[in-house]
C-alpha positions in Angstrom: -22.3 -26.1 56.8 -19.3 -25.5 59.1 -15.6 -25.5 57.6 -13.0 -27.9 58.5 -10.7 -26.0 60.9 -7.3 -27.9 60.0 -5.2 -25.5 58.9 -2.8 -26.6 55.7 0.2 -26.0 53.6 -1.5 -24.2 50.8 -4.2 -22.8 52.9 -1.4 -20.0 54.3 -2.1 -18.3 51.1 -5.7 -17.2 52.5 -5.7 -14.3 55.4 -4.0 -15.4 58.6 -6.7 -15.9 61.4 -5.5 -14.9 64.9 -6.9 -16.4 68.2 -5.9 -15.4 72.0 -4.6 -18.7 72.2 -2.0 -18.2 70.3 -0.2 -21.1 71.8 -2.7 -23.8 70.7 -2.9 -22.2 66.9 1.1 -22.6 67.0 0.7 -26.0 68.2 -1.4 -27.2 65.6 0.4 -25.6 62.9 3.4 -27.1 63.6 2.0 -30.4 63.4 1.0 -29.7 59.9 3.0 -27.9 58.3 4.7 -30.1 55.7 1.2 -31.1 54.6 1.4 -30.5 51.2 -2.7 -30.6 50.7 -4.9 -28.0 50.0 -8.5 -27.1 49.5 -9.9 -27.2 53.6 -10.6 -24.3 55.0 -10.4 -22.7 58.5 -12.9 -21.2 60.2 -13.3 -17.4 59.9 -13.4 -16.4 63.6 -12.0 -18.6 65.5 -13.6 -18.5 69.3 -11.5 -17.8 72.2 -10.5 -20.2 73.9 -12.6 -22.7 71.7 -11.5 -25.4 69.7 -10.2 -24.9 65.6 -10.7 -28.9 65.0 -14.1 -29.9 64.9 -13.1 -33.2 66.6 -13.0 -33.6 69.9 -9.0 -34.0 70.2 -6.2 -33.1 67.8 -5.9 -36.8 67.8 -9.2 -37.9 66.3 -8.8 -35.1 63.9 -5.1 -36.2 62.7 -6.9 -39.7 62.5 -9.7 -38.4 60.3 -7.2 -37.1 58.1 -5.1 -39.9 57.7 -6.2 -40.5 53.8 -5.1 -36.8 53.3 -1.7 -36.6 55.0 -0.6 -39.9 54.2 1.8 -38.1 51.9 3.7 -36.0 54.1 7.2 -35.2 52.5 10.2 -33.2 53.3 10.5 -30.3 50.5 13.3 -30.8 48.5 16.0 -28.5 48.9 15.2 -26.4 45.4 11.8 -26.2 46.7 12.6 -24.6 50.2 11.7 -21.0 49.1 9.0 -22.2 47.1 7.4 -23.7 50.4 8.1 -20.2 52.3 6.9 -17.9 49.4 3.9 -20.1 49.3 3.4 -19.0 53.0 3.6 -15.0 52.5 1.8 -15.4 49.2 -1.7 -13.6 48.4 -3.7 -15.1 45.6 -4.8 -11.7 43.6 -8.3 -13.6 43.3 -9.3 -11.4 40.4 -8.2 -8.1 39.2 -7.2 -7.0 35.7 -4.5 -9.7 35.0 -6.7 -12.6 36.9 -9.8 -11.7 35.1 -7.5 -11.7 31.9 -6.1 -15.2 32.0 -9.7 -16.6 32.3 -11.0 -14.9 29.5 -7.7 -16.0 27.4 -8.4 -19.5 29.1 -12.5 -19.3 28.1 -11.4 -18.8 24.6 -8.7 -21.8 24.7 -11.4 -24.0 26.3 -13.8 -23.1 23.9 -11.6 -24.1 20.3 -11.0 -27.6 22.5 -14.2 -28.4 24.0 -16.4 -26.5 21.3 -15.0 -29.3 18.9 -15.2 -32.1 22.2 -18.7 -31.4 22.2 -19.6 -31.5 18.7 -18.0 -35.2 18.5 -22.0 -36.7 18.0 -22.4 -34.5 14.8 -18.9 -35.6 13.3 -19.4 -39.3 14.1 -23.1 -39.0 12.7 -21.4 -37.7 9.9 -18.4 -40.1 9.6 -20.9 -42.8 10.0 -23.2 -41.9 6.7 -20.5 -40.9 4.6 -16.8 -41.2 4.4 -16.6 -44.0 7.2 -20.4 -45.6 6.3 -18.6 -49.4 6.3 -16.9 -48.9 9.5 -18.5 -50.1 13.0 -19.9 -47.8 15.4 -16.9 -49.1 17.6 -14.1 -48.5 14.8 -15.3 -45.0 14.5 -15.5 -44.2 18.3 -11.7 -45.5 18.4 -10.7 -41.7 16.7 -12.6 -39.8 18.4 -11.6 -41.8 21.4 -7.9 -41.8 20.8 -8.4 -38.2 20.7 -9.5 -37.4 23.7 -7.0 -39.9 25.1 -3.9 -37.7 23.8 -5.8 -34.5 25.0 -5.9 -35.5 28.3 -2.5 -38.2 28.7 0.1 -36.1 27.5 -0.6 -33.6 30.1 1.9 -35.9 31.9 4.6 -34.1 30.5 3.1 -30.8 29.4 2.1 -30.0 32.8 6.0 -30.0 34.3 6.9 -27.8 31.6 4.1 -25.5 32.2 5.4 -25.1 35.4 8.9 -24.9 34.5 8.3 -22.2 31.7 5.0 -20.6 31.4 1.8 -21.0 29.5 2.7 -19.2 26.1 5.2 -21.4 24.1 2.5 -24.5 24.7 -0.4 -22.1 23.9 1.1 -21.2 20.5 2.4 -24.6 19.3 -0.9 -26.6 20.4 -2.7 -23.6 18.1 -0.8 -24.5 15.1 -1.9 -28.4 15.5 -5.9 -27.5 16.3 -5.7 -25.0 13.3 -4.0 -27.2 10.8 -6.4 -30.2 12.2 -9.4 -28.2 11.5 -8.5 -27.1 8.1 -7.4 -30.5 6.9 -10.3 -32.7 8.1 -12.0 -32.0 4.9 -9.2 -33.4 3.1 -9.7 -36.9 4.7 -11.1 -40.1 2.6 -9.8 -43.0 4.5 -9.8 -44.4 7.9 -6.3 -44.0 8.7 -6.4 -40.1 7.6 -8.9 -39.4 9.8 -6.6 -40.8 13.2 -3.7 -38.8 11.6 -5.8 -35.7 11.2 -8.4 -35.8 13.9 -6.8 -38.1 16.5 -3.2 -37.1 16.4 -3.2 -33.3 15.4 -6.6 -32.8 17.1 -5.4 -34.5 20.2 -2.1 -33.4 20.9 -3.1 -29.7 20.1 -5.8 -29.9 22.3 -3.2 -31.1 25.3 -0.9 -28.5 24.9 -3.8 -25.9 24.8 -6.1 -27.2 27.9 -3.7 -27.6 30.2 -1.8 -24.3 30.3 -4.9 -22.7 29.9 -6.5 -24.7 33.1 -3.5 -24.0 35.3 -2.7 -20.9 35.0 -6.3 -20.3 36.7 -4.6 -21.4 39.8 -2.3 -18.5 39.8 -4.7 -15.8 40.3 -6.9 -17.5 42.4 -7.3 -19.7 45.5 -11.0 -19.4 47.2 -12.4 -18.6 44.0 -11.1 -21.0 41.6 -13.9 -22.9 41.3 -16.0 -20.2 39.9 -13.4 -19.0 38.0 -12.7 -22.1 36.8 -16.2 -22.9 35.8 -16.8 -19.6 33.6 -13.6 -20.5 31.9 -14.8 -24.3 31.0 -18.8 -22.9 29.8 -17.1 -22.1 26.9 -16.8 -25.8 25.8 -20.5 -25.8 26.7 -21.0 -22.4 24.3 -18.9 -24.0 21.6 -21.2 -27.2 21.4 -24.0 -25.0 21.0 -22.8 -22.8 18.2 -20.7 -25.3 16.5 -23.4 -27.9 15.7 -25.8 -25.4 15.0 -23.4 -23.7 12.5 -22.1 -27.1 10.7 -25.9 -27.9 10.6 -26.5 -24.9 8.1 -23.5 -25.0 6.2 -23.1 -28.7 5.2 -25.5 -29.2 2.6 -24.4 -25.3 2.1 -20.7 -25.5 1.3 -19.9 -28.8 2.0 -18.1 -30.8 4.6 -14.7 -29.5 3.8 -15.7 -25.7 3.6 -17.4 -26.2 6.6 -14.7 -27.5 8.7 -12.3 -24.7 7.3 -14.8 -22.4 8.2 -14.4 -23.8 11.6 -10.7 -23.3 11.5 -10.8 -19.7 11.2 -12.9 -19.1 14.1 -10.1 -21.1 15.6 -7.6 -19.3 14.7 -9.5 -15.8 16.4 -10.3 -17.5 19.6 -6.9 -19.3 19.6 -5.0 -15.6 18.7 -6.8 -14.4 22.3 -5.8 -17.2 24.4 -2.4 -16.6 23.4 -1.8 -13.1 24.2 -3.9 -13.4 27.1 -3.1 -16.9 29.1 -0.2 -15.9 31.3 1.0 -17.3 35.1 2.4 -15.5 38.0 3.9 -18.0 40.6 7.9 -18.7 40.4 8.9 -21.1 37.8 10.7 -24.5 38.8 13.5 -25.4 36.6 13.6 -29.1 35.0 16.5 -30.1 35.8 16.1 -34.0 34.5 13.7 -36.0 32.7 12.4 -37.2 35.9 10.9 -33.8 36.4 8.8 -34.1 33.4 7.6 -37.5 33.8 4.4 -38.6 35.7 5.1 -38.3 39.1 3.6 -42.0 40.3 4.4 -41.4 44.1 1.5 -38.7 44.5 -0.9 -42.2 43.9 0.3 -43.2 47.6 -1.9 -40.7 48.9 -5.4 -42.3 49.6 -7.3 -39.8 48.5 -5.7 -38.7 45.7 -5.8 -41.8 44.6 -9.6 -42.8 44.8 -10.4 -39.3 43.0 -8.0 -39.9 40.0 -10.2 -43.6 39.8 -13.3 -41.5 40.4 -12.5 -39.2 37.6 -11.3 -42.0 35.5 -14.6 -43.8 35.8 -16.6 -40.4 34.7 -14.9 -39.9 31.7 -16.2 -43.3 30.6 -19.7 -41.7 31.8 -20.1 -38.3 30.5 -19.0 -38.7 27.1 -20.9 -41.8 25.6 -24.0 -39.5 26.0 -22.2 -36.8 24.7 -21.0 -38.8 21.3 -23.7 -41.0 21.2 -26.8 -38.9 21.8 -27.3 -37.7 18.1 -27.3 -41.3 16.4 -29.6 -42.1 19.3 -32.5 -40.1 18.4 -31.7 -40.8 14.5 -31.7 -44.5 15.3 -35.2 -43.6 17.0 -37.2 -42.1 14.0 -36.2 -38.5 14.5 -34.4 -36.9 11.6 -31.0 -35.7 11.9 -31.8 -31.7 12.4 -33.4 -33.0 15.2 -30.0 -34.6 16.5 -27.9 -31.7 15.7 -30.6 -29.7 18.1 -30.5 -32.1 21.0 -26.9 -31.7 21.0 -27.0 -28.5 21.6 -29.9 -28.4 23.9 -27.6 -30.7 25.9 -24.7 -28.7 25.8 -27.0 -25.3 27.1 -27.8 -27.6 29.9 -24.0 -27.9 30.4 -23.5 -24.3 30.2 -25.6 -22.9 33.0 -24.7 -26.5 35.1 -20.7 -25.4 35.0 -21.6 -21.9 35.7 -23.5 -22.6 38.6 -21.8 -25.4 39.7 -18.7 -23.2 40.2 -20.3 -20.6 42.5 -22.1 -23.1 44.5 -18.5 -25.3 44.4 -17.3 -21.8 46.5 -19.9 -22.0 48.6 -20.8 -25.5 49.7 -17.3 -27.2 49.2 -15.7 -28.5 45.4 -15.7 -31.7 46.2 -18.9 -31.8 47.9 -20.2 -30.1 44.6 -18.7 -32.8 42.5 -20.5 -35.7 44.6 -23.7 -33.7 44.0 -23.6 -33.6 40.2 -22.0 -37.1 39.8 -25.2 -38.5 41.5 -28.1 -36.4 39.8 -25.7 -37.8 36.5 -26.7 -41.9 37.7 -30.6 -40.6 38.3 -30.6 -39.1 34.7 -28.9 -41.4 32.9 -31.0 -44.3 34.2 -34.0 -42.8 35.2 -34.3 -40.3 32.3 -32.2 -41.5 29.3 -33.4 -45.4 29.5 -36.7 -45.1 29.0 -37.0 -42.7 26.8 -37.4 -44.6 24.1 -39.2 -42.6 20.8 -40.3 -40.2 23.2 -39.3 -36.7 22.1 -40.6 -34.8 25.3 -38.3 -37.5 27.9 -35.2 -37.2 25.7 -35.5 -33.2 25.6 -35.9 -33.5 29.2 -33.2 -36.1 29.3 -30.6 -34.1 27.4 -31.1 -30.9 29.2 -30.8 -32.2 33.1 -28.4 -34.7 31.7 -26.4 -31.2 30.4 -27.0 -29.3 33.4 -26.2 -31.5 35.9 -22.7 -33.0 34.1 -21.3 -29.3 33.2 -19.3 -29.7 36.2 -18.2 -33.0 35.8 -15.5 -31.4 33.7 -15.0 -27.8 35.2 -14.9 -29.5 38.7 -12.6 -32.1 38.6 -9.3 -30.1 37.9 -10.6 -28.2 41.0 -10.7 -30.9 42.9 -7.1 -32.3 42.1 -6.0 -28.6 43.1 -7.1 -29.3 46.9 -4.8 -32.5 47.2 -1.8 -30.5 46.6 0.2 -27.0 46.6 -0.5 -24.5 44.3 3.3 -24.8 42.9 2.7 -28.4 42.1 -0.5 -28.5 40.8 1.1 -29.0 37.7 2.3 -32.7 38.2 -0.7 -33.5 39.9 -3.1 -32.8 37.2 -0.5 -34.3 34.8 -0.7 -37.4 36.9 -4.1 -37.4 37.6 -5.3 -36.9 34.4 -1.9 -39.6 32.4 -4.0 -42.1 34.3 -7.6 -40.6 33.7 -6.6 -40.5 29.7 -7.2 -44.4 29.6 -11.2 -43.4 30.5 -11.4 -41.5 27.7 -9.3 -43.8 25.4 -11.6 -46.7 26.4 -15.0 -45.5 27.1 -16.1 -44.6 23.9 -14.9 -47.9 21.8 -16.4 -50.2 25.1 -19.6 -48.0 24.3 -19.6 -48.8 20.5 -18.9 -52.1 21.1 -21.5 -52.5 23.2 -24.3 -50.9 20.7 -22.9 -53.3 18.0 -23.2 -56.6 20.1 -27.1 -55.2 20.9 -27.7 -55.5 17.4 -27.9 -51.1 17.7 -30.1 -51.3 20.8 -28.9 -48.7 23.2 -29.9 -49.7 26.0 -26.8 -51.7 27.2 -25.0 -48.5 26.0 -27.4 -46.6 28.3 -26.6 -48.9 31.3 -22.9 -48.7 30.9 -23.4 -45.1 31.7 -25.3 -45.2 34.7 -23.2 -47.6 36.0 -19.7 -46.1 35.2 -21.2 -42.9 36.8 -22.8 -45.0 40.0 -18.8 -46.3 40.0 -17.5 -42.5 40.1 -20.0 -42.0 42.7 -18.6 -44.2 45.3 -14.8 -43.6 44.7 -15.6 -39.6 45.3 -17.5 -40.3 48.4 -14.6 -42.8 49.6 -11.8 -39.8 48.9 -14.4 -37.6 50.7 -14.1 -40.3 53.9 -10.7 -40.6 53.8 -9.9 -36.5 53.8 -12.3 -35.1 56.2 -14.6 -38.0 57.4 -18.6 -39.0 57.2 -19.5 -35.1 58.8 -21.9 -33.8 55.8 -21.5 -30.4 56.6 -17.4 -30.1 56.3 -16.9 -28.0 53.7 -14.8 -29.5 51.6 
C-alpha cells in the first residue's frame, strides 16, 4: 500500500519531511493549510524532484479530496494559537504518562462495556423473572435507552472535556455506575428498572467513556489506533468475566448480591481510571452555551457525514447479536449455562478482533480497517448466524468470528472520527458524531424485539435485520472512503 501524500492540518504533528524542492512542498502546503482534517499520511521519503500527490496534478488530487475539505474554515480568533501549537506539537506516542491514561482508560472501558456486553444475560434474566410479562421489545427499550444516554450525551460532555479535563467527569460518572450497580437488585417494577439501569447506568456510562476515549488522543497520533484498541478489549474482557461470574453466583447469592458484588469491582476499576485518566493539550474555555452544544455545521462535510450514518447504521448491527444471542440459543433447546458461555465465547472473539484490529488499523489504514471488519460482520451474520439453526458447532463458530471480526466495530470508529478533524477538536466531533449515532443504539434494539415478537419468536427476521443494517454501514463507509481519498485501494487511509 502507498500513503496518501496530501499533507494536512493535523498531520504537522508527525515529523516534518523535507524534499530539495522545497518550493513545491511550500506550494502545496499553502494550499492546505486551513484544512482542518486529519488521519492521511505523507510519504516517508519523499523523492527528489518527484511528485508528493499521487495524482497526476495538484488539481486532480484537490478534486479527489473535495468530500474531505469541503469544510474548510477560518480559525476563530481564540483558536489562532491553538492552530500554531498544533503545528510545533509532538504527540508523546507512548511513554510513562501515555501508557498511563490507556491503562486508566482500559479500566474505565471495562466497568462500561464489561456491563454493555453482559446486556444478553440481564435481559435473559429480566425476561424469566422480574419482567417475565413484558415483551421482548418492552425489555430491549431499557437496555436500549441506555446505551442511547451513553453514547448522546457526549454532545455536551465532550465540549467540557475539552474545556476542563477528564477528572471531574471521571469521578461524577463513577458515582452514577456504582450507585446503578448496587441498586439493580433493589428493582421490582418496570419503571425502576429505566430509573436504575437506563438513567443511572446510562448517564454514568457517558460521562466515563468519553473522557476516557479522548484523552487517548492526547498522547498519541500514529498510534492511536492500537492504543485505542487495547484500551476498548477491556469491554471485550469484562463480557467474559462478568457473565461467567453472575453465572455462578446467581443461584449462589442471589440476583441482588450478585449485582452488588459487581459494584465493588466497579468501584476498584473505576478508583484507577480516575487517578490515572488525565489529558495534555491546551484547554479551550466555554465561553457560551453554544460551545457545549452539538456542533451541527461539522455534518456539511461529506465525509464526515456518511461515516456518522455508517456508524449509526452499525450500532443497529453489532448489538442485536450481542443482546440477543443468549435467548437465541435458549429459544433453540440449549440450556441457559450454555447461553451465558456463548456470550462469552463471543466476547473472547471480540477481544483478540479489537486487539488486532488496532495494530493492523496502524498499519493498513483505520478506515480501511473499519471497511474490512464491517464486511466479514454481513458474511457472518448471514452466512454464519442464519442458518445455524439447533446447531451447536455453527453457532460456536458463529459467535466467535462474529466476536472477532466486530471487536473493532467499536474500538475503530472513534478512530475514525479522529481523522476528520484536529486533534483540539476531536472533542465536538465525537460529541456530534456520536449525539446522532445515539438514535442507533436507542432504536436498534426495540426495532429488533419488535421484530422477534411479530415472528411469533422466530429469529430469523431478527437475524436479517442484522446483516442488512451492517450491509447498510458497509456502503456509507466505502462512500466516505470515495469521497476523502478516491477508489485507489492501496491509499492508506
Amino acid at each position: 500500500m502507498q500513503r496518501v501524500g496530501i499533507y494536512l492540518a493535523e498531520d504537522s504533528c508527525f515529523k516534518k519531511h523535507q524534499s530539495q524542492n522545497v518550493g513545491d512542498v511550500a506550494r502545496i502546503e499553502s494550499q492546505t493549510r486551513d484544512v482542518e482534517k486529519g488521519g492521511v499520511k505523507l510519504p516517508e521519503n519523499p523523492v527528489a524532484g518527484g511528485p508528493i500527490i499521487e495524482t497526476q496534478n495538484l488539481s486532480a488530487s484537490t478534486e479527489n479530496e473535495k468530500g474531505l475539505s469541503n469544510l474548510t474554515r477560518q480559525p476563530d480568533s481564540d483558536e489562532s494559537s491553538i492552530i500554531e501549537q498544533d503545528d510545533k506539537d509532538d504527540f508523546p506516542e507512548g511513554g510513562l504518562q501515555g501508557w498511563s491514561v490507556v491503562v486508566g482508560s482500559f479500566c474505565g472501558s471495562f466497568s462500561v462495556f464489561g456491563i454493555i456486553n453482559s446486556t444478553a444475560i440481564l435481559l435473559e434474566y429480566f425476561q424469566e423473572n422480574q419482567l417475565k410479562d413484558y415483551s421482548p421489545s418492552q425489555i430491549g427499550w431499557i437496555f436500549g435507552l441506555s446505551l442511547f444516554l451513553t453514547f448522546f450525551c457526549g454532545a455536551p460532555i465532550g465540549p467540557i472535556f475539552d474545556a476542563y479535563g477528564p477528572r471531574a467527569l471521571i469521578a461524577a460518572g463513577s458515582v452514577l455506575l456504582i450507585t446503578s450497580m448496587f441498586l439493580l437488585g433493589l428493582c421490582t417494577q418496570y419503571w425502576h428498572f429505566f430509573i436504575v439501569y437506563s438513567v443511572l447506568n446510562g448517564i454514568g456510562g457517558c460521562l466515563i467513556n468519553t473522557p476516557c476515549i479522548a484523552s487517548i488522543g492526547h498522547f498519541f497520533l500514529r498510534k492511536r489506533g492500537n492504543a485505542t484498541g487495547i484500551a476498548m478489549t477491556s469491554g471485550s474482557i469484562g463480557g467474559i468475566i462478568f457473565p461467567l461470574m453472575l453465572q455462578k453466583l446467581f443461584p449462589v447469592v442471589g440476583f441482588a448480591w450478585a449485582t452488588r458484588i459487581l459494584g465493588f469491582i466497579l468501584v476498584f476499576l473505576l478508583a484507577i481510571a480516575n487517578l490515572l485518566v488525565k489529558s495534555r493539550l491546551p484547554r479551550k474555555k466555554i465561553v457560551s452555551l453554544k460551545k457545549v452544544s452539538p456542533d451541527l455545521t461539522v455534518f456539511k462535510d461529506l465525509p464526515f457525514l456518511f461515516v456518522t450514518l455508517g456508524i449509526f447504521l452499525m450500532e443497529w448491527g453489532i448489538f442485536v447479536p450481542l443482546t440477543y444471542i443468549t435467548s437465541y440459543v435458549v429459544a433453540h433447546g440449549h440450556s441457559s449455562a450454555f447461553g451465558f458461555q456463548i456470550l462469552a465465547f463471543l466476547n473472547a472473539g471480540s477481544f483478540f478482533g479489537r486487539f488486532f484490529a488496532g495494530l493492523v488499523a496502524d498499519m493498513i489504514g483505520r478506515m480501511n480497517t473499519l471497511i474490512l471488519s464491517i464486511a466479514m460482520c454481513v458474511v457472518a451474520s448471514l452466512a454464519l448466524w442464519l442458518p445455524a439453526g439447533d446447531s451447536t458447532p455453527m453457532i460456536v463458530v458463529f459467535a466467535v468470528i462474529f466476536g472477532f471480526v466486530s471487536g473493532s466495530n467499536l474500538s475503530l470508529s472513534p478512530v475514525c472520527v479522529g481523522q476528520m478533524c484536529k486533534t483540539e477538536h476531536y472533542g465536538r466531533y465525537y460529541a456530534s458524531c456520536w449525539m446522532f449515532v445515539a438514535f442507533g443504539t436507542l432504536t436498534g434494539l426495540p426495532i429488533a424485539g419488535q421484530i422477534l415478537t411479530a415472528n411469533g419468536g422466530d429469529y430469523t427476521g431478527l437475524i436479517i435485520f442484522t446483516g442488512l443494517s451492517y450491509a447498510a454501514a458497509l456502503i456509507c463507509l466505502i462512500a466516505a472512503r470515495v469521497l476523502a481519498v478516491g477508489w485507489k485501494i492501496t491509499i492508506i487511509y
